[in-house]
N, CA, C and O atoms as a CHARMM CRD file, in Angstrom:
* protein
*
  380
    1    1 UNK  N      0.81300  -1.18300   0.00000 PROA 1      0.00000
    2    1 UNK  CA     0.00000   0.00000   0.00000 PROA 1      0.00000
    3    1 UNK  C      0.86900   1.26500   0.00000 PROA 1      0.00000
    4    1 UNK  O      0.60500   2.38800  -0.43100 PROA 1      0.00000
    5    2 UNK  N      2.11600   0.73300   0.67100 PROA 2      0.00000
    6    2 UNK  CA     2.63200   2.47900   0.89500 PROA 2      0.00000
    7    2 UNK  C      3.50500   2.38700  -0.08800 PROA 2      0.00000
    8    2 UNK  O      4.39300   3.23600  -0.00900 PROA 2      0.00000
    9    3 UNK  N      3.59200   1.55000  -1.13300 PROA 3      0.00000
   10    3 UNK  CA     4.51400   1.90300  -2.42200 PROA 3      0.00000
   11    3 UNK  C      3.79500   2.26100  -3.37700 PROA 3      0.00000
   12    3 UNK  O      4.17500   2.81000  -4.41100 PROA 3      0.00000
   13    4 UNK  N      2.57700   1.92600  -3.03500 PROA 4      0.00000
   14    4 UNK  CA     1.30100   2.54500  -4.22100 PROA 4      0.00000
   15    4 UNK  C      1.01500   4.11600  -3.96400 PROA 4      0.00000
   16    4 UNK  O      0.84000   4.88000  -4.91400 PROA 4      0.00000
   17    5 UNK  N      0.98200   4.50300  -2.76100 PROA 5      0.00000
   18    5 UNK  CA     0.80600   5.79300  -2.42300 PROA 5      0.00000
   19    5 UNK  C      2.01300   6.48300  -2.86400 PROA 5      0.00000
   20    5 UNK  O      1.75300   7.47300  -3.54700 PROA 5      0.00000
   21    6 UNK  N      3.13300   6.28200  -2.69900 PROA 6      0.00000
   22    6 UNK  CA     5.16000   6.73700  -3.05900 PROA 6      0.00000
   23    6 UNK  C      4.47500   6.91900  -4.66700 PROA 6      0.00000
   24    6 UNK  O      4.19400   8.06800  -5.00600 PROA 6      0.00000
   25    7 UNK  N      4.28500   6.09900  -5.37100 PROA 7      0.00000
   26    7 UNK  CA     3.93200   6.16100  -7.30500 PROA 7      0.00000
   27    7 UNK  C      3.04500   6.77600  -7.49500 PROA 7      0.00000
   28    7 UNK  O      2.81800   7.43600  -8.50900 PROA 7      0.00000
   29    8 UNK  N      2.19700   6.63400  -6.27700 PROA 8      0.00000
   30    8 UNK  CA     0.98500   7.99000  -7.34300 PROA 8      0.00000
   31    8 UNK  C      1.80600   9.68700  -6.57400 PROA 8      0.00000
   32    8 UNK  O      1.81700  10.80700  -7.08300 PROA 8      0.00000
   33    9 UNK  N      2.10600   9.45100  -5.88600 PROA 9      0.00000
   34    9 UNK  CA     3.08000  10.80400  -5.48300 PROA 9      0.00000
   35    9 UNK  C      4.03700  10.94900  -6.05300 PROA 9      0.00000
   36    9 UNK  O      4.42600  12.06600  -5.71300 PROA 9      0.00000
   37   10 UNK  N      4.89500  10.43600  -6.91000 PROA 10     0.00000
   38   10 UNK  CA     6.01900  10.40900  -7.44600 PROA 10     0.00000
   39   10 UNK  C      7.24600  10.82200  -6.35300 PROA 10     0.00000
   40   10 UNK  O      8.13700  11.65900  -6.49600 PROA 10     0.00000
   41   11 UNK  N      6.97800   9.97400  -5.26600 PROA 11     0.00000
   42   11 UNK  CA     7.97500  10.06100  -4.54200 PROA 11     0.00000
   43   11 UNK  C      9.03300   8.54200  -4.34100 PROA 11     0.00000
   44   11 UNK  O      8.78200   7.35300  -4.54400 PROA 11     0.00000
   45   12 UNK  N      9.66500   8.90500  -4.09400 PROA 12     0.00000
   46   12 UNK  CA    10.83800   7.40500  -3.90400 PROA 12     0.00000
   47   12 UNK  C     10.24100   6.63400  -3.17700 PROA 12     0.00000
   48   12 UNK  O      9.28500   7.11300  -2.56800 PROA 12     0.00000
   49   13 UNK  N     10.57900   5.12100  -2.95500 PROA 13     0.00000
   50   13 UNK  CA     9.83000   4.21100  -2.35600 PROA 13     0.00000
   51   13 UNK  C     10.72000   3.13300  -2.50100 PROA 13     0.00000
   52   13 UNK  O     10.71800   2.48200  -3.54600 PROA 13     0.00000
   53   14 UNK  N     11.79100   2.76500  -1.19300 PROA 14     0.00000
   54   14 UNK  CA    12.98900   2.17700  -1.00500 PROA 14     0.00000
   55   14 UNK  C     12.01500   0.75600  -0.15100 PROA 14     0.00000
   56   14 UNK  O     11.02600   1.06700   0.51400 PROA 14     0.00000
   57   15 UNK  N     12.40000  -0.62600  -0.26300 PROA 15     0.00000
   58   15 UNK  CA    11.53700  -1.19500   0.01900 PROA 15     0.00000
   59   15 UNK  C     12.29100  -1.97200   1.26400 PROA 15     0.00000
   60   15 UNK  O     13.01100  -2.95300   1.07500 PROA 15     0.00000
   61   16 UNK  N     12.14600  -1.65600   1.98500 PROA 16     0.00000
   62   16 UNK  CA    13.19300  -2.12500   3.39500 PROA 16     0.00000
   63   16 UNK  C     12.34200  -2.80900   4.25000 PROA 16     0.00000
   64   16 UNK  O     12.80500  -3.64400   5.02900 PROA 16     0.00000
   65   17 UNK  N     10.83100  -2.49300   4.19100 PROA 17     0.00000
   66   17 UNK  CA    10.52000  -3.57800   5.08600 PROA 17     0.00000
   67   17 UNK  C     10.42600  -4.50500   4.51000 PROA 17     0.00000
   68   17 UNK  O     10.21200  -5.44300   5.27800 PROA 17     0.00000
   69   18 UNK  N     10.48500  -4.90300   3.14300 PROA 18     0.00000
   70   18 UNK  CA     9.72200  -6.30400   2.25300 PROA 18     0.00000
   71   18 UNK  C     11.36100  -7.03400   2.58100 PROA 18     0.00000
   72   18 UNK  O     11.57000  -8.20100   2.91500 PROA 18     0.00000
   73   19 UNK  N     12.68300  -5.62600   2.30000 PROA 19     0.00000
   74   19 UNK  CA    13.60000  -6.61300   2.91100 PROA 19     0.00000
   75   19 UNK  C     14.40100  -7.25200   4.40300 PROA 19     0.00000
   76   19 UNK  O     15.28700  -8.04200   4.72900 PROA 19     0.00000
   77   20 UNK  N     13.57800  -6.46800   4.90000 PROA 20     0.00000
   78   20 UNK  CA    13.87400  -6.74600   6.86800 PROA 20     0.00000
   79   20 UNK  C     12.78400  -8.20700   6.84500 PROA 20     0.00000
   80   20 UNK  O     12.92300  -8.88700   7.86200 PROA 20     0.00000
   81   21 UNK  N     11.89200  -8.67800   5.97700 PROA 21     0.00000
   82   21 UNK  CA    10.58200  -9.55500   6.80000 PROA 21     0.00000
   83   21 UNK  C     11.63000 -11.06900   5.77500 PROA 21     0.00000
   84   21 UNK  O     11.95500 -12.21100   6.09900 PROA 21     0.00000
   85   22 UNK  N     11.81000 -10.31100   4.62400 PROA 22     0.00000
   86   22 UNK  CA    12.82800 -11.59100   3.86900 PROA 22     0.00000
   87   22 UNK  C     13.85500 -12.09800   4.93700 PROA 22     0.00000
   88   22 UNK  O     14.02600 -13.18600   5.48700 PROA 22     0.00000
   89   23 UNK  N     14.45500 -10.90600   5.01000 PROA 23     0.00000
   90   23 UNK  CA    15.99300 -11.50000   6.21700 PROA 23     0.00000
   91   23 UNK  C     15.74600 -12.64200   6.90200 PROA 23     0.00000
   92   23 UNK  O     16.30500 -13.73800   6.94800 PROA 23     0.00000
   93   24 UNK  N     14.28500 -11.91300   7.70500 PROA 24     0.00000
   94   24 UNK  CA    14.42300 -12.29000   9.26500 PROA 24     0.00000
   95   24 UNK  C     13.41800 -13.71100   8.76000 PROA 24     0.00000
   96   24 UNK  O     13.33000 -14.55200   9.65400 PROA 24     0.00000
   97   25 UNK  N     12.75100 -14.02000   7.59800 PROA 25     0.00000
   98   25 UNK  CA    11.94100 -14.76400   7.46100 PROA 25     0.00000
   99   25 UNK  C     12.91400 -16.39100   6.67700 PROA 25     0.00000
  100   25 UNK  O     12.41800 -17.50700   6.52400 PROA 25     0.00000
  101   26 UNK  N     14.31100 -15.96500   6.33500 PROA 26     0.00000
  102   26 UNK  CA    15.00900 -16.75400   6.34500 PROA 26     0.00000
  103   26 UNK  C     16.45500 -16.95200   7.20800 PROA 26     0.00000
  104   26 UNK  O     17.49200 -17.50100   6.83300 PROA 26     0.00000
  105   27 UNK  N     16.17000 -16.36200   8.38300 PROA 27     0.00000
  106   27 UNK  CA    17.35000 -16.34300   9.75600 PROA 27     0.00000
  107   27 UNK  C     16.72700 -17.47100  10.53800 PROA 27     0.00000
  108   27 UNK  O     17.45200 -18.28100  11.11500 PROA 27     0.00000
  109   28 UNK  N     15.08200 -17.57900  10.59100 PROA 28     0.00000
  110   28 UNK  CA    14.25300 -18.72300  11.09300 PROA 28     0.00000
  111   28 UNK  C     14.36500 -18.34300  12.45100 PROA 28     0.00000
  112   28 UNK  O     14.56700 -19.24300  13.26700 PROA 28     0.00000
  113   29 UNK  N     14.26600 -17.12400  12.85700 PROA 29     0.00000
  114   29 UNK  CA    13.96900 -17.18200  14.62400 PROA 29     0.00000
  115   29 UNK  C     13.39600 -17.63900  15.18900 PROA 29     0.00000
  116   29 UNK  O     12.40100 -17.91900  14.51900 PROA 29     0.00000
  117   30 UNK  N     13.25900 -18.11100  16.49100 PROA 30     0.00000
  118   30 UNK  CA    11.96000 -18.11800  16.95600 PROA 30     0.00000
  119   30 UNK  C     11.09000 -17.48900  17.46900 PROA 30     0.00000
  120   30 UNK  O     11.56200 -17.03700  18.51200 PROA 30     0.00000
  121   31 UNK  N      9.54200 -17.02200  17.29300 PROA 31     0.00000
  122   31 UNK  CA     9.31100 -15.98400  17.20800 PROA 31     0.00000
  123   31 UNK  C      9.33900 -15.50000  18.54200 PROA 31     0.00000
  124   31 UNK  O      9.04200 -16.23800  19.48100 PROA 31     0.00000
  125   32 UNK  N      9.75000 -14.04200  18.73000 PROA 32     0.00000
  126   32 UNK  CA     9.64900 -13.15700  19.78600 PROA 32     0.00000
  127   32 UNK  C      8.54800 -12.17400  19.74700 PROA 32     0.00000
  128   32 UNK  O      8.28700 -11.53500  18.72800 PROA 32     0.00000
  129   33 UNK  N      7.75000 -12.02200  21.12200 PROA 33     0.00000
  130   33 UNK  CA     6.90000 -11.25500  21.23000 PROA 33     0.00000
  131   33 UNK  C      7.23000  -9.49900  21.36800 PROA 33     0.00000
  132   33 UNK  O      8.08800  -8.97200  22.07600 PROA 33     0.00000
  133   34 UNK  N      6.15400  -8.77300  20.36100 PROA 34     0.00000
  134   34 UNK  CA     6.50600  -7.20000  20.16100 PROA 34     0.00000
  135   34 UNK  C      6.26900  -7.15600  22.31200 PROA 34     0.00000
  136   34 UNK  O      5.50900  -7.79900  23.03600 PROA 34     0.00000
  137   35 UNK  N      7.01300  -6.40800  22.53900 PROA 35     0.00000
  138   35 UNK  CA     6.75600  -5.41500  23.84900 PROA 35     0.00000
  139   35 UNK  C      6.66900  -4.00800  23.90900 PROA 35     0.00000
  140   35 UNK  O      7.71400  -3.42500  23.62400 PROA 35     0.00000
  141   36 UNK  N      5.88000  -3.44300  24.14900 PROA 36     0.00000
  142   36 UNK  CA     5.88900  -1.61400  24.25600 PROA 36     0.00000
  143   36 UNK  C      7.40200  -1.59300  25.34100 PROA 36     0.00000
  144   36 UNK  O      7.59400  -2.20200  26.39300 PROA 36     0.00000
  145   37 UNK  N      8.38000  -0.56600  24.52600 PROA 37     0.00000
  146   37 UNK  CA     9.28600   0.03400  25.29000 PROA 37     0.00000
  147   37 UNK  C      8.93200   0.80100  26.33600 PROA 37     0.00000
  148   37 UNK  O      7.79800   1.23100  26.54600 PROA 37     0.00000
  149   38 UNK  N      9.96300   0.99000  27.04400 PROA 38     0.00000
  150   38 UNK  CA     9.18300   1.74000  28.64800 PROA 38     0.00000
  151   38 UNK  C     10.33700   2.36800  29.15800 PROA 38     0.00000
  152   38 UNK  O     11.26000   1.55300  29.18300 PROA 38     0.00000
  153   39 UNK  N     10.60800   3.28200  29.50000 PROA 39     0.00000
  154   39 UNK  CA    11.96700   4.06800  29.96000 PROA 39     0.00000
  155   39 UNK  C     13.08900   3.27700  30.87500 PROA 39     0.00000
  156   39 UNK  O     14.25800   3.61500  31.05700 PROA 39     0.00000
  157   40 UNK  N     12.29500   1.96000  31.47200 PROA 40     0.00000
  158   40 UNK  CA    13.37700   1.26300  32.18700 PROA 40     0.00000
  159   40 UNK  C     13.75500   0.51000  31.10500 PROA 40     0.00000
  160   40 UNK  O     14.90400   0.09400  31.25200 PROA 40     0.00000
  161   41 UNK  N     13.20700   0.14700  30.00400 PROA 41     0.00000
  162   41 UNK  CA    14.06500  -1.05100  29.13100 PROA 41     0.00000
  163   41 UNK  C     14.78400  -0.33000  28.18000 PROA 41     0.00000
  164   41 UNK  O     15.47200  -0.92400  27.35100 PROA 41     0.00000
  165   42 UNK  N     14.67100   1.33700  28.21800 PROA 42     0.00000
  166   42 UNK  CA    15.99600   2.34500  27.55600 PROA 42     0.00000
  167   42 UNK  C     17.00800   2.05200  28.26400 PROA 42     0.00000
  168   42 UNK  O     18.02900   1.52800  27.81600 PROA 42     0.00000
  169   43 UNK  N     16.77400   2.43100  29.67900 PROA 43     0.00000
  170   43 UNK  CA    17.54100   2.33800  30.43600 PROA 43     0.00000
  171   43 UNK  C     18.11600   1.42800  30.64100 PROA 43     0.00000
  172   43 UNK  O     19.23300   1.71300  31.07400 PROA 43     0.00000
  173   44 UNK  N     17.86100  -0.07500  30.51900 PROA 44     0.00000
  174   44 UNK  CA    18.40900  -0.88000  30.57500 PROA 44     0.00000
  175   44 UNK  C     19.69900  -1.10000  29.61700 PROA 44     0.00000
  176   44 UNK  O     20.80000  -1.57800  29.89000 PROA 44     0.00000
  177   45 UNK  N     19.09900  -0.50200  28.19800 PROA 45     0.00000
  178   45 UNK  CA    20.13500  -0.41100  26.76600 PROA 45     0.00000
  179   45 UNK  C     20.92300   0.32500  27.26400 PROA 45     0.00000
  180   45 UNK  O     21.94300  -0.30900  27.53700 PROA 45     0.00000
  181   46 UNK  N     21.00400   1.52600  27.58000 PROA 46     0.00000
  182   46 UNK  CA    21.98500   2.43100  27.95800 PROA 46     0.00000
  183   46 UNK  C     22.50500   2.12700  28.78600 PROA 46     0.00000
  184   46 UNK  O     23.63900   2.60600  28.77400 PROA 46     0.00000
  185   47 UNK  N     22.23700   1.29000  29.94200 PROA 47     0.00000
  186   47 UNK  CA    23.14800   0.70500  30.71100 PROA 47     0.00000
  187   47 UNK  C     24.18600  -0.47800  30.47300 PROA 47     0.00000
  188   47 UNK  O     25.19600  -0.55300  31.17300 PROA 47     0.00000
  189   48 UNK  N     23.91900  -1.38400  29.48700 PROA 48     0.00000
  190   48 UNK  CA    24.48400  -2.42600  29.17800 PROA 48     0.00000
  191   48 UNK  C     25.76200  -1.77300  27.98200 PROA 48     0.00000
  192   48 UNK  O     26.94800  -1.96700  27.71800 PROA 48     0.00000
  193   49 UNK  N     24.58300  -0.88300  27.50500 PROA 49     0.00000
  194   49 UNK  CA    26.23400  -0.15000  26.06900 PROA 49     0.00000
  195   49 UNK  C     27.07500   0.56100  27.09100 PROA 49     0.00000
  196   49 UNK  O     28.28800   0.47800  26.89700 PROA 49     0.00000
  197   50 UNK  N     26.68200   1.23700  28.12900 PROA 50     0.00000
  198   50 UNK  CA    27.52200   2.48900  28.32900 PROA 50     0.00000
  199   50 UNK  C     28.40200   2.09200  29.24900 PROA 50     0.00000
  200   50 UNK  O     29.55900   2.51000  29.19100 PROA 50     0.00000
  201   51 UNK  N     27.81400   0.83000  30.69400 PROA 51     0.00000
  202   51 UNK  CA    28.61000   0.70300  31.92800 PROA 51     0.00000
  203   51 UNK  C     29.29500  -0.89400  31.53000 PROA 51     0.00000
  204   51 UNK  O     30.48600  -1.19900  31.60400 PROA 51     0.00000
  205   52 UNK  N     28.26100  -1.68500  31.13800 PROA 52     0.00000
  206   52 UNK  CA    28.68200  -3.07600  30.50100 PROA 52     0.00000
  207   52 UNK  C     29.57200  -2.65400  29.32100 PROA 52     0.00000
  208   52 UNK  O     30.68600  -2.52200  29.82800 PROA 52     0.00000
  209   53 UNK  N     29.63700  -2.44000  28.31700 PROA 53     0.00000
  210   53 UNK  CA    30.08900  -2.12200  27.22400 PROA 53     0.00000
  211   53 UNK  C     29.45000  -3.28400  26.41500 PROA 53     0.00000
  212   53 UNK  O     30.27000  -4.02500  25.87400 PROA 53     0.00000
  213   54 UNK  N     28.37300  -3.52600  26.26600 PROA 54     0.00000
  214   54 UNK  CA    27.97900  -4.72900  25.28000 PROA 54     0.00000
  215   54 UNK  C     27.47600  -3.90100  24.32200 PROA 54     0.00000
  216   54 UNK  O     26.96700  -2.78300  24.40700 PROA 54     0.00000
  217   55 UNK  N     27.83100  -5.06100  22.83300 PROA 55     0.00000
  218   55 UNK  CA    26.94100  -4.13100  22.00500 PROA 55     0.00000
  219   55 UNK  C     25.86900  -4.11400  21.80900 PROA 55     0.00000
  220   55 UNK  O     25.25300  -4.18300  22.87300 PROA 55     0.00000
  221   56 UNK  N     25.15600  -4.04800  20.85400 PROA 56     0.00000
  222   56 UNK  CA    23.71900  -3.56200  20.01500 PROA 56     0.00000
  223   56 UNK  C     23.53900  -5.34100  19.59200 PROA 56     0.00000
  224   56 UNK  O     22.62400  -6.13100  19.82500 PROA 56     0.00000
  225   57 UNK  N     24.97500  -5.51400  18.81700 PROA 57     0.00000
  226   57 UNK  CA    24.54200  -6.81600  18.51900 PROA 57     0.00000
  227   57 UNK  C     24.47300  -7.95900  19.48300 PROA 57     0.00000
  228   57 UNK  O     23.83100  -8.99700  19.31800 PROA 57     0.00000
  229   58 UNK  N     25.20500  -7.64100  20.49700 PROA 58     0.00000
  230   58 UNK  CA    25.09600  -8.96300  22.21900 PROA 58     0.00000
  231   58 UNK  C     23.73600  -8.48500  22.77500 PROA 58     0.00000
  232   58 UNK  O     22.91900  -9.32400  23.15400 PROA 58     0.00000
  233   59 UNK  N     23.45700  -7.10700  22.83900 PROA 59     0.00000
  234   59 UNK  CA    21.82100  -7.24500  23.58800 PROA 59     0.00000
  235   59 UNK  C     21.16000  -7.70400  22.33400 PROA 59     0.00000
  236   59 UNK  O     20.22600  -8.30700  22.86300 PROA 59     0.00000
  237   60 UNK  N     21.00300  -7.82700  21.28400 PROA 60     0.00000
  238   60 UNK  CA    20.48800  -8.54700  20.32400 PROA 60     0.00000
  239   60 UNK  C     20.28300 -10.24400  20.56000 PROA 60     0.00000
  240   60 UNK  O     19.27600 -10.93100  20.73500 PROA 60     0.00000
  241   61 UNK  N     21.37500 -10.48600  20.49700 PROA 61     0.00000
  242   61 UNK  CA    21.75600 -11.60300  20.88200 PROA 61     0.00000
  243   61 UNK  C     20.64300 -12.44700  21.63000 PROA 61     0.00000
  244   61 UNK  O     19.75800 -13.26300  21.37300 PROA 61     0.00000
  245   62 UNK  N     21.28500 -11.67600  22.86100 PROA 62     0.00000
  246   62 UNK  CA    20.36900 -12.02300  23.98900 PROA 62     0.00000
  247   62 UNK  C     19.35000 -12.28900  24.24300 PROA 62     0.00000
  248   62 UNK  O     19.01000 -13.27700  24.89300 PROA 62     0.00000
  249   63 UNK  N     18.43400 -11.20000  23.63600 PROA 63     0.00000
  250   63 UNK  CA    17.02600 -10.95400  23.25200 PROA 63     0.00000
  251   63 UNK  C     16.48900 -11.99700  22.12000 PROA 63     0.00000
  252   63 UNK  O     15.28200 -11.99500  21.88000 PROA 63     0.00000
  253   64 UNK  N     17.31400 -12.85000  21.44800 PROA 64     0.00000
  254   64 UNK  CA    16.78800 -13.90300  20.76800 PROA 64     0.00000
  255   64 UNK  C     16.71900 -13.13600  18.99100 PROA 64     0.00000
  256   64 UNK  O     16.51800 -13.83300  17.99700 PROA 64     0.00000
  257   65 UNK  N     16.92300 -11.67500  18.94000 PROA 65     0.00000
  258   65 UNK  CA    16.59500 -11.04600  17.69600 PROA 65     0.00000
  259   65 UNK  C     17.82300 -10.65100  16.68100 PROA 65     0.00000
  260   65 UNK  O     19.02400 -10.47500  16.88900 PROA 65     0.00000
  261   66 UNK  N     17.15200 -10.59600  15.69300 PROA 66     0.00000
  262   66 UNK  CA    17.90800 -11.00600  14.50200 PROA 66     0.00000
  263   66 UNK  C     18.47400  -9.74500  14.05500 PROA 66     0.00000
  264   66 UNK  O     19.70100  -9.76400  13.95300 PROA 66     0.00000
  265   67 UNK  N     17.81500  -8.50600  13.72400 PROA 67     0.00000
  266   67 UNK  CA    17.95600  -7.51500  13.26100 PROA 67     0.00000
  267   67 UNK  C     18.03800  -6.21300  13.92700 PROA 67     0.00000
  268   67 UNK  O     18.35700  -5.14000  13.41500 PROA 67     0.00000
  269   68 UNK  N     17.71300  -6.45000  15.11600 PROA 68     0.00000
  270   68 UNK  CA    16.74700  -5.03400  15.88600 PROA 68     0.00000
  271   68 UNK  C     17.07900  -5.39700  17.59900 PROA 68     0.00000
  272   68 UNK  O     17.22200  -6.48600  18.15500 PROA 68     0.00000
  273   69 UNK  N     17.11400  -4.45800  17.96100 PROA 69     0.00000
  274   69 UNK  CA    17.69800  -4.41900  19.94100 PROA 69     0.00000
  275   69 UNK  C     16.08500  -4.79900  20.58300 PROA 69     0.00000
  276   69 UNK  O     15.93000  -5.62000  21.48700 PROA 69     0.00000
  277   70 UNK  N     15.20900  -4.21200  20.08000 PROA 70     0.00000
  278   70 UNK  CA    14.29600  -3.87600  20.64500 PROA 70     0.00000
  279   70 UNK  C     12.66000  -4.34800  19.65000 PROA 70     0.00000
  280   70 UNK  O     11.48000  -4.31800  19.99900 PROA 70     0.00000
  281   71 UNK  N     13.29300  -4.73200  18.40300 PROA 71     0.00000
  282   71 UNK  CA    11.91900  -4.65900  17.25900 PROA 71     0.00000
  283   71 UNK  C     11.80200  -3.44100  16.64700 PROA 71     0.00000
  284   71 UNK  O     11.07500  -3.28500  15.66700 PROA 71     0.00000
  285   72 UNK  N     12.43500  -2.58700  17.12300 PROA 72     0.00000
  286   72 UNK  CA    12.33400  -0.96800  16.15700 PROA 72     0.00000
  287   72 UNK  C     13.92500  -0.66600  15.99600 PROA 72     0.00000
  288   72 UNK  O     14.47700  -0.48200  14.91200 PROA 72     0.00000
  289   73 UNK  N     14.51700  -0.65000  17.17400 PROA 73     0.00000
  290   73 UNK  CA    16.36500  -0.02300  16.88000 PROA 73     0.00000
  291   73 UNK  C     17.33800  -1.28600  16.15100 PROA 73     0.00000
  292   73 UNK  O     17.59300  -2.41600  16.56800 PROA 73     0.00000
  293   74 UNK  N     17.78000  -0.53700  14.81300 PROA 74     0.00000
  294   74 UNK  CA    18.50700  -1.35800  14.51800 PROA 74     0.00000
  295   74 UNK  C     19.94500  -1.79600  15.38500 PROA 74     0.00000
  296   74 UNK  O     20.52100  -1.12200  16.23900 PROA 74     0.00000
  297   75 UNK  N     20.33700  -3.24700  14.82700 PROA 75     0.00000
  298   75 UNK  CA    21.68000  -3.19800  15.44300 PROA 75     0.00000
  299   75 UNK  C     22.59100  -3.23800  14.43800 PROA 75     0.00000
  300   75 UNK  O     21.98100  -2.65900  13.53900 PROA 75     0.00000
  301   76 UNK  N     23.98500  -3.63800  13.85800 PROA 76     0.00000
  302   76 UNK  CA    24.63200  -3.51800  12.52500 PROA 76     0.00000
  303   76 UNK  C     24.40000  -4.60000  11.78400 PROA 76     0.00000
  304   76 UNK  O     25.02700  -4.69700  10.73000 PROA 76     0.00000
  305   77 UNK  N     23.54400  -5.55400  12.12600 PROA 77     0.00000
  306   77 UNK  CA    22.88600  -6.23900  10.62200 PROA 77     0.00000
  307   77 UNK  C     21.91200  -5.67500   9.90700 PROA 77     0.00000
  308   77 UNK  O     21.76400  -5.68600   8.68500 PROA 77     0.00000
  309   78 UNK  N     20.81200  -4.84500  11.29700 PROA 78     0.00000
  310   78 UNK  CA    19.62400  -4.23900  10.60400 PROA 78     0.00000
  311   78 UNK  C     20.71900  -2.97000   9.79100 PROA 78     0.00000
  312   78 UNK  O     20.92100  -2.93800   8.57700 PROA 78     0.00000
  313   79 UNK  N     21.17000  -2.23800  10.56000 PROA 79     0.00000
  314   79 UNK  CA    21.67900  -1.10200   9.58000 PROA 79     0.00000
  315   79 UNK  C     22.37900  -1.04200   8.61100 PROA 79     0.00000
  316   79 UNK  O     22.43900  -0.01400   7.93700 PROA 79     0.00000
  317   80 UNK  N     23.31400  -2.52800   8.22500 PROA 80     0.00000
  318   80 UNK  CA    23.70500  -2.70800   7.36300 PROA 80     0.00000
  319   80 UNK  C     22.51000  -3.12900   6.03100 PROA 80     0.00000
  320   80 UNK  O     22.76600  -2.81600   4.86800 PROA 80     0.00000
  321   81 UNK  N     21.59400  -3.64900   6.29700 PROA 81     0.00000
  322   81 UNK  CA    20.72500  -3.97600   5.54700 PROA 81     0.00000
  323   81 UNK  C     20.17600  -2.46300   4.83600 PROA 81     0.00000
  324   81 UNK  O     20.24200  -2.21600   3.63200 PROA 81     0.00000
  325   82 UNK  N     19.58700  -1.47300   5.96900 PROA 82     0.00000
  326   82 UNK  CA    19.15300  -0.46500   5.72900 PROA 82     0.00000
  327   82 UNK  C     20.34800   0.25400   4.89100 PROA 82     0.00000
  328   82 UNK  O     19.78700   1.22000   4.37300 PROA 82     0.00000
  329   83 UNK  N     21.89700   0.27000   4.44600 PROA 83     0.00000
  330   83 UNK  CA    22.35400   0.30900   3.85900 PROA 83     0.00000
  331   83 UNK  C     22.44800   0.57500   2.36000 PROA 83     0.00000
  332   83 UNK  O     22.52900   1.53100   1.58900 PROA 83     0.00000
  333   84 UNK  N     22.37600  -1.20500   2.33300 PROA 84     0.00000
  334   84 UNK  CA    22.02400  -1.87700   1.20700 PROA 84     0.00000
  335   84 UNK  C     21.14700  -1.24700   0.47900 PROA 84     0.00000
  336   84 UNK  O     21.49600  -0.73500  -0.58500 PROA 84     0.00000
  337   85 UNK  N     19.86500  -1.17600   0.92700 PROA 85     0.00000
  338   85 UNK  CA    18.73600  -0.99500   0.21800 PROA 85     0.00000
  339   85 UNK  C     18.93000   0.44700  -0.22100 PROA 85     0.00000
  340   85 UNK  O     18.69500   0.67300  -1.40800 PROA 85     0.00000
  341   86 UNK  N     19.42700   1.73200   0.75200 PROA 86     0.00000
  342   86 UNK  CA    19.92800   2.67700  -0.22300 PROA 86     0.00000
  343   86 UNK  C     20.81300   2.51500  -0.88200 PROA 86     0.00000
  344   86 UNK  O     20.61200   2.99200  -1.99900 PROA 86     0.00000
  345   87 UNK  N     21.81100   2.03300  -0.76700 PROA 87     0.00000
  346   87 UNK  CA    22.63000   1.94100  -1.80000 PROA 87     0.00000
  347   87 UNK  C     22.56700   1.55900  -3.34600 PROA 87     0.00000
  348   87 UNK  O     23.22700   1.97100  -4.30000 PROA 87     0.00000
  349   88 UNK  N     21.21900   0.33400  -3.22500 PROA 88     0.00000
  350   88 UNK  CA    20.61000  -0.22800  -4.84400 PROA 88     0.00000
  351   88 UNK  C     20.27300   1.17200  -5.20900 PROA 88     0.00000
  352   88 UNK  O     20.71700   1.73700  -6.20900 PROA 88     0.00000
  353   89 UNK  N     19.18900   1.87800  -4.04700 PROA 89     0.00000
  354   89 UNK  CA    18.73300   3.04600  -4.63700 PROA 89     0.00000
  355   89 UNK  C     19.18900   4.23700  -5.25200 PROA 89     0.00000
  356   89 UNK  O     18.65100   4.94700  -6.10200 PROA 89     0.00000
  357   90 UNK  N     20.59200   4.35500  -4.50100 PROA 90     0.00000
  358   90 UNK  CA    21.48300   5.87300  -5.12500 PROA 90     0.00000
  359   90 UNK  C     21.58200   5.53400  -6.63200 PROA 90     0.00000
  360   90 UNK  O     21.04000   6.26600  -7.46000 PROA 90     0.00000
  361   91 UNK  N     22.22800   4.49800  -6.96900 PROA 91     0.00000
  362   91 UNK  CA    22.59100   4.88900  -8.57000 PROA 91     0.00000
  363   91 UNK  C     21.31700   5.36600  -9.54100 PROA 91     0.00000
  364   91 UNK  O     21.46800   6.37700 -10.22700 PROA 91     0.00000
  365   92 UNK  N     19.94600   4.55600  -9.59400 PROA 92     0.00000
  366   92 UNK  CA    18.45400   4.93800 -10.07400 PROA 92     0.00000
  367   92 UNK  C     18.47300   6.29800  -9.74900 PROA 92     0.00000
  368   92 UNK  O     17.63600   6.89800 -10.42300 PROA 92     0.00000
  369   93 UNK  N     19.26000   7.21900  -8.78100 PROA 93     0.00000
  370   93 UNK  CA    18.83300   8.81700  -8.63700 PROA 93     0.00000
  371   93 UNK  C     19.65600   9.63600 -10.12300 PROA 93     0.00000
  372   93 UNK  O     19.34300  10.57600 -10.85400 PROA 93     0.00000
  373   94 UNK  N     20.64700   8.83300 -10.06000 PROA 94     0.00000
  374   94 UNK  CA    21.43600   9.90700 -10.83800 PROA 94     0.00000
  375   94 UNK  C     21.30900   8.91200 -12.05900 PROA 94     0.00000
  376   94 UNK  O     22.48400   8.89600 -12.42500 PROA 94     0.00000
  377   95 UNK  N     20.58600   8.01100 -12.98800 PROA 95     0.00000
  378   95 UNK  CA    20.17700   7.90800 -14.22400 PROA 95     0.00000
  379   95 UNK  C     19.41500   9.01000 -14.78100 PROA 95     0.00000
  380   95 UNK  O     19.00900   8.95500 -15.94200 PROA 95     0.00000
């Protein structure tokens, strides 16, 4: 739907979730339940990067998830992905 809305707007339309659901739909997780974030489970991130020194990708880890700290923050697979997908896109700008 929201690439149909991007074409009749003639706006760009980079397709990152069709490739975040591919990734993670052949990484074979098991599934993890969405949770609403809550200022103690920031806090918790910021505590583990800043006093632990773990990364993005060990609380990942941990959490059982493939792409994401949390289901929304990437860690450097998700952002490498998010990458990617601009990157196909830059050269199509300057044709």
């Amino acid at each position: 739907m929201i690439a149909e809305v991007a074409a009749a707007n003639d706006v760009a339309y980079l397709p990152l979730h069709e490739r975040q659901v591919e990734e993670v739909r052949l990484a074979d997780p098991p599934p993890i339940p969405y949770r609403e974030p809550t200022p103690a489970a920031g806090l918790g991130v910021v505590l583990r990067t800043a006093v632990l020194r773990q990364s993005l990708d060990t609380i990942s880890r941990r959490r059982g998830l493939v792409r994401t700290t949390d289901h929304i923050h990437q860690n450097s697979r998700g952002a490498a992905l998010i990458a990617e997908v601009i990157d196909a896109w830059l050269p199509t700008r300057s044709a």
